[in-house]
N, C-alpha and C positions, 0 to 999 in steps of 0.2 A: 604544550603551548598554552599559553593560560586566554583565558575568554578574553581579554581587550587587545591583545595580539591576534587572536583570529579573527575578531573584528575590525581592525586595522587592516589585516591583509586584506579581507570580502572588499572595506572602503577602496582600498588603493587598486584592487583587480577592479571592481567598478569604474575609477576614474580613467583608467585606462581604456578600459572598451570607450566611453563615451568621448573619450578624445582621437581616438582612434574612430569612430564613427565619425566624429566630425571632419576628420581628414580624409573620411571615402565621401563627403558629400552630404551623408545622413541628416534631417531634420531636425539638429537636438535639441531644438528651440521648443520643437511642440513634443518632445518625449512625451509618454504617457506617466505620469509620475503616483504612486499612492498617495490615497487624501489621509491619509491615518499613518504613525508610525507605531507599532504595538511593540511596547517591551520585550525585551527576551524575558523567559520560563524554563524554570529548570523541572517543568510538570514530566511526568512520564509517558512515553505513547507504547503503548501495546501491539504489539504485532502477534498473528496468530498465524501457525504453519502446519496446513494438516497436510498427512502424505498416507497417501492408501497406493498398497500395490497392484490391488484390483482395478484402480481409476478405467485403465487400459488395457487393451488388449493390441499387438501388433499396432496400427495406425486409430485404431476403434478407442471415443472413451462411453464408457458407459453411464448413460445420462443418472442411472438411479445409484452410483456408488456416489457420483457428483452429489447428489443433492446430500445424502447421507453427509459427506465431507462439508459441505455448507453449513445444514445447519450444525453441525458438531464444531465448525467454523464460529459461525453466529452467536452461539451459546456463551463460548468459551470467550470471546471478545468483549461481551458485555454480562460474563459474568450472570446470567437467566437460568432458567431450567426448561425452555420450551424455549425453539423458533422464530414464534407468537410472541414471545416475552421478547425475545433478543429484539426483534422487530419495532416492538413499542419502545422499546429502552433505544433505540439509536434516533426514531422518529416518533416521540411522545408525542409532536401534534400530528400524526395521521390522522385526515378523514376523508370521508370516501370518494368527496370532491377532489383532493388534492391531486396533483397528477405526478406520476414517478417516472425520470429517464433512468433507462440502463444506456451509457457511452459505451458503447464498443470500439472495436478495434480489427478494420476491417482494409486497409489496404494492402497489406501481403496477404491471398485467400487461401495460400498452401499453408499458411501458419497464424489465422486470426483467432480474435476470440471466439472460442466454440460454440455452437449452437447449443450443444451437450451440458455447455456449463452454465450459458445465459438463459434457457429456457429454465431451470430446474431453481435456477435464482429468482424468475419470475415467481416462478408456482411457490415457491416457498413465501413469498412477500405475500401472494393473493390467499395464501391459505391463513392470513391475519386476520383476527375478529378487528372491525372498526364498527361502532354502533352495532347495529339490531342482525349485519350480516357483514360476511365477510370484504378485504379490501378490494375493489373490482377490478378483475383482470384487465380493463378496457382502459383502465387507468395508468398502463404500463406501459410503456414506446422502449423497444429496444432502437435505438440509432447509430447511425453515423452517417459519411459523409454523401454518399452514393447507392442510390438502388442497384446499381448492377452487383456494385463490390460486396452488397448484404445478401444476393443470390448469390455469387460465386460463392459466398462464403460457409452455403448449409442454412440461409436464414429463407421463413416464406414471408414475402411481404404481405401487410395486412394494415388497410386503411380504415376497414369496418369500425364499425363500434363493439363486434361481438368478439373477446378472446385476447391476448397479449397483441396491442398493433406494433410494427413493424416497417419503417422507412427510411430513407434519407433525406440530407438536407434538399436534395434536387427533388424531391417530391414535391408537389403541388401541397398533399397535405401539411407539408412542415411549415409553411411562411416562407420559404426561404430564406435569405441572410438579411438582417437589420442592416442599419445606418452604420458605416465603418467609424473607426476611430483610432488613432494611431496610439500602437501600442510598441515604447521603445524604436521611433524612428520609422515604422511599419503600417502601414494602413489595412485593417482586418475590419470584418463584418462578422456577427457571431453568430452561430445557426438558428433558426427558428425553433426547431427540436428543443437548442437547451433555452431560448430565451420563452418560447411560448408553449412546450410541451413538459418542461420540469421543473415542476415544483419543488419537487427536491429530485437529489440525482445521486447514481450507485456509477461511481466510475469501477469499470471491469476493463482492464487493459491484459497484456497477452506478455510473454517473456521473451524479449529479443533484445540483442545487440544493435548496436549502430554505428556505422561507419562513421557520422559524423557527430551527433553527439554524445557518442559513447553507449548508450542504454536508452530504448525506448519502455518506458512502462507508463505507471501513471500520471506522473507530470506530464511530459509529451504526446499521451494520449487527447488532450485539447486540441493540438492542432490539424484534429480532426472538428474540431466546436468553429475555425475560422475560413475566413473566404479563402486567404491566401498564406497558406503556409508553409509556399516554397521561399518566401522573402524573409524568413527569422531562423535560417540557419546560417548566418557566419557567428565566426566566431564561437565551434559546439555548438551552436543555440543559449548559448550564454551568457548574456542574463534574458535572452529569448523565453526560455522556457520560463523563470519563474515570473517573469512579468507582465503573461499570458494570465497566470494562474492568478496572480494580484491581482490583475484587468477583471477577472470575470467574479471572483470571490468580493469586487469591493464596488462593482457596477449591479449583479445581481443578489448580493447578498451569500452568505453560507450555507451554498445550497447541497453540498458534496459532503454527506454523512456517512457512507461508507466507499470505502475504498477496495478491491479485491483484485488478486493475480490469475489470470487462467494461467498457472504453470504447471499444466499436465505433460505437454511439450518446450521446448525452447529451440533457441538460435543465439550460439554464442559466438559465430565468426561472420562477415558480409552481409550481416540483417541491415536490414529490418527486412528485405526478402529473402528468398529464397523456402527451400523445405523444413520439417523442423529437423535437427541436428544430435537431441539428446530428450532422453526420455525423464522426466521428473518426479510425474505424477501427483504433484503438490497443488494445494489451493492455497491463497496467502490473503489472509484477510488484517485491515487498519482501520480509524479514522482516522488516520495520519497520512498523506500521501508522500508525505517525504523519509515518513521511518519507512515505510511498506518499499518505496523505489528504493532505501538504503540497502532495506534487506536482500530486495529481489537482487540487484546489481552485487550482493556478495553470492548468489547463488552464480550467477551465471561467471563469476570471476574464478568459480571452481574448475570452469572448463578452461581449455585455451583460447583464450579472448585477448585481443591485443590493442580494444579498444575502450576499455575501463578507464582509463587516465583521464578520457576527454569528456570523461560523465560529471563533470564538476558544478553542472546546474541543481544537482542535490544539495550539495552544500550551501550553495547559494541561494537556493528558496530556504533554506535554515537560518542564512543570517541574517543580520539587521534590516535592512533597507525589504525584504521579503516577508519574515516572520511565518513561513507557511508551514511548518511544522519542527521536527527536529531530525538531524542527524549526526549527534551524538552517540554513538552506541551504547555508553555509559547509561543515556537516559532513555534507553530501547528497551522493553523488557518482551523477550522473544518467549515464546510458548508453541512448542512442536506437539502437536497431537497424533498418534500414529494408527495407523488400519482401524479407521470406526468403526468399516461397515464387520468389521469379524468382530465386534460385541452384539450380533444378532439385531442392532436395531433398526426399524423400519425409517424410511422418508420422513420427516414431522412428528415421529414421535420423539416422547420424553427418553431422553437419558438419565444421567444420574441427576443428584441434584447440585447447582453449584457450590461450587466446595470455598468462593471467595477467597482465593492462595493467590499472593503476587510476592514477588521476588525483588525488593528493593532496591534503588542505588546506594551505593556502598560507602561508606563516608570513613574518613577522606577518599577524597576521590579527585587526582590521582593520590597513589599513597606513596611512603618509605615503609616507615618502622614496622604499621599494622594499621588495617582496615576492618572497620564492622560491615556485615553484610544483612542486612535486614530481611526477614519472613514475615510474613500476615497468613496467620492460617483463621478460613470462616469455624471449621470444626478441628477437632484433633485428629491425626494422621500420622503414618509411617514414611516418613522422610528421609532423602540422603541429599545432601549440600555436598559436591566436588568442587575442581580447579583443573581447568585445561587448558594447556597451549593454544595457539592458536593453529599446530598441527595436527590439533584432534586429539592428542594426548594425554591421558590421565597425569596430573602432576600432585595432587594432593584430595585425602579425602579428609574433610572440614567435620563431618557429623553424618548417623546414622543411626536413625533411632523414631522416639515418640516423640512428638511435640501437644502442647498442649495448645488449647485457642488462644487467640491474642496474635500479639507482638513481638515476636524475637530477635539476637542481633546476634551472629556468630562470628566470631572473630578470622582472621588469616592473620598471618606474620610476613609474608612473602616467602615461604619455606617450602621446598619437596615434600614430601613421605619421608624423606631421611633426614628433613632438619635442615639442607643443605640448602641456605641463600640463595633467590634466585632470580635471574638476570632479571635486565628491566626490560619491559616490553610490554605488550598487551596478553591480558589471559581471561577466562572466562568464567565467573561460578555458574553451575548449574544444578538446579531444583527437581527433583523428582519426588516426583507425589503425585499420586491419582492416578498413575500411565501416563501420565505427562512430563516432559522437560519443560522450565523453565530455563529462561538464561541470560545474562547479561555483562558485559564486556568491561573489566578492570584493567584499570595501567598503572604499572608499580615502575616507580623512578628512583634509582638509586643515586 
């Protein structure tokens, strides 16, 4: 489907809700509308997928494979050799004034974000040089919406000044909720926490499904940020969700620099409660919030989920009228890193050095006859470039060998191992180098 057709369809599904609000009554008069319309970008977003099989044990995860997976996480997202680097490179203006939220995700407590993986996220941002000593722990408010639901959940509350604090919006200490403003028909007030506690913010959401709009991850992690977000679920939460996400990115600025998955555990049927359902052991790190929810929702579409259809608010903070990130798989470039912690290295330390490898989009794209597929390698390396179904299946091997630095383009034809044409559909090349996959999603149209 070509881009002015999908952009057509987002128009016309918009007009639709909105008229259709207006026939239940809805105020479309004062909608909340963005004051900025940003161009679409065919830029690329990075997603990063660590998976250690250590994470866990039985129900148990282990806070120090966590951190291990973070930063090896961190690293690899912004391309650093240290933590500390990764750190500065997503937030160059740290200083020790500045104040940092961690959003959590805490109203299912049999299945919220971990204390295991929110503490260890902490320690690693405080273990950052800013000026003459390190960034101050006291700087860092893990939140969300309720103090009970951040006890139920493994969290200790802490209003101090000494150590990571810790509360919700119903605390005294957060302000409480501001001045509402109607967002799409809805009257919402935004917590104290994100309007007066972060300066910048690390959204950390949990992996569950959703009966109603399909997949709860980082987009619908906000509506934990408002008064009332029982009233932006008709219709999936569609265009609910991404006009929350516009609301608060064009009212307080871009304050959501990274984005992160606790997907140690998940819930792929009647979430967004209940226990977790399937073991993952993955951390998923972006600054994209809308590749990162793309990607997570194709993990969880691995299980039987029968409610993936209705997750359409991704796409829709992708299009036009939203611009909040991308969900193109084309212009995804995934990077799976596998069991850190068995390369012996400690919490905060150095691993290797970044090897600056990205795995291009592929041009044309989509294709017929044949497609270039572009490498950046920072040094020279031993590389193998595949081709897989989208059943996991090896269907062509591209190259296997040296490369030198630079910039290379490796061709496909749309052919088997045998030569043999092959259907049209989606298929995937993928990059290994370093102990790493890369990978990214081709569609060949006959």
């Amino acid at each position: 489907m070509s881009e002015k057709k999908q952009r057509g369809n987002l128009e016309r599904r918009e007009f639709i809700k909105i008229s259709t609000a207006a026939s239940l009554g809805l105020a479309t008069g004062s909608l909340w509308m963005p004051k900025t319309i940003r161009a679409a970008t065919d830029d690329t977003s990075r997603v990063v997928v660590v998976f250690d099989e250590q994470a866990s044990s039985g129900s148990q995860i282990d806070p120090e494979i966590a951190r291990i997976m973070l930063d090896a996480g961190l690293k690899e997202l912004t391309e650093t050799a240290t933590p500390q680097d990764a750190w500065l490179a997503l937030f160059p203006e740290l200083t020790a004034s500045m104040s940092m939220g961690i959003k959590i995700a805490c109203l299912n407590q049999t299945l919220p974000t971990h204390p295991e993986i929110a503490y260890p996220l902490a320690e690693s941002l405080s273990s950052t040089p800013v000026g003459a000593s390190n960034y101050p722990e006291n700087q860092i408010l893990i939140w969300d919406r309720e103090d009970w639901e951040l006890i139920n959940s493994g969290y200790d509350l802490n209003t101090s000044s000494a150590g990571v604090r810790c509360f919700g919006t119903n605390n005294a200490a957060s302000g409480g909720y501001g001045y509402p403003q109607t967002i799409y028909g809805a009257y919402q007030a935004f917590s104290g926490c994100f309007t007066g506690h972060s300066d910048r913010l690390i959204n950390l959401c949990s992996l569950r499904n959703h009966t109603i709009s399909g997949v709860t991850l980082s987009l619908k992690n906000h509506y934990g940020t408002i008064s009332s977000p029982g009233n932006m679920h008709p219709y999936d939460c569609d265009p609910y969700i991404p006009a929350l996400n516009l609301a608060l990115r064009e009212t307080y600025g871009e304050r959501e620099k990274l984005i992160v998955c606790d997907g140690i555990f998940g819930i792929h049927t009647g979430g967004p409660t209940g226990p977790p359902q399937f073991i993952e052991n993955k951390i998923i790190l972006s600054q994209d919030a809308v590749a990162l929810d793309y990607v997570c929702r194709d993990i969880i579409s691995g299980y039987p989920c029968t409610t993936i259809s209705q997750a359409t608010h991704i796409e829709t903070s992708a299009g036009a009228t939203y611009n909040l990130g991308i969900a193109d798989p084309a212009d995804i470039e995934i990077i799976n890193i596998n069991n850190p912690s068995s390369t012996g290295i400690q919490p905060g330390k150095n691993g290797a050095q970044p090897s600056e490898i990205s795995l291009g989009k592929n041009y044309p794209e989509p294709f017929n006859a044949g497609t270039a597929i572009p490498i950046t390698l920072g040094r020279p390396g031993e590389v193998r470039l595949e081709i897989y179904d989208v059943k996991g299946r090896r269907i062509d091997m591209l190259y296997q060998g040296t490369l030198s630095v630079g910039k290379h383009a490796i061709n496909w034809n749309g052919t088997g191992t045998s030569g043999q044409p092959l259907a049209s559909g989606r298929y995937f090349s993928r990059l290994h180098v370093d102990g790493k996959v890369h990978s990214r999603a081709i569609t060949l149209v006959r």
